[in-house]
Structures are given as C-alpha cells and as structure tokens.
C-alpha positions, 0 to 999 in steps of 0.5 A: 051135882047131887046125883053124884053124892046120891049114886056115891051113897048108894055105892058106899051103903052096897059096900058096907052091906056086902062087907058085914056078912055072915058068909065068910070069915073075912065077915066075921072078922070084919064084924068083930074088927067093927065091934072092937072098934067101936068099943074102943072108942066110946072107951076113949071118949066115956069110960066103961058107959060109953064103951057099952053105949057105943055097942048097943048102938052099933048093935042097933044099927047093924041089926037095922042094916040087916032088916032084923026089925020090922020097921 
C-alpha cells in the first residue's frame, strides 16, 4: 500500500515541477497565479506580515525546488 502514496508523490512532485516553468507564458502566469495566492492567504490569516512571511517562504521553497541552492 505504501508503494501507491510514494509513485503518487512522485507523480504529483513531477506535475508541480513541470508546472513552475519559465518555458511558457502559461508558466509565468502560473507563478504569478502561485504568488498571488500565497500573498492572499497569509493576508487573510496575518495581515501585511504574514502576507510578506507567506512569499518569502514560498520564494524559498520555489528556489529550493528549482535547484538554486547548493544544499
């Protein structure tokens, strides 16, 4: 049964990755939309502070996904 969730994760992780590309304008528009979102909802749950915690974390982890950091 755990084979199931790990192939799904791994589907899933290959989805997102191709998604958040630079290669089309339906990537940009998809960062933009992932942007936008997150900024929205660390408005609704924090204010000005957690809308700006909820990008730089989300800007984090995109460069993370991206392989911009060495670790």
């Amino acid at each position: 049964m755990l084979d199931y969730a790990v192939v799904a994760g791994a589907l899933l992780g290959e989805k997102v990755n191709s998604l958040l590309n630079f290669d089309s304008l339906s990537g940009y528009a998809s960062i933009l939309g992932a942007g936008l979102a997150l900024a929205a909802l660390g408005y609704l749950i924090k204010g000005w502070w957690g809308s700006f915690i909820a990008l730089l974390v989300g800007g984090f982890l995109f460069l993370y996904i991206k392989d911009f950091f060495p670790f």
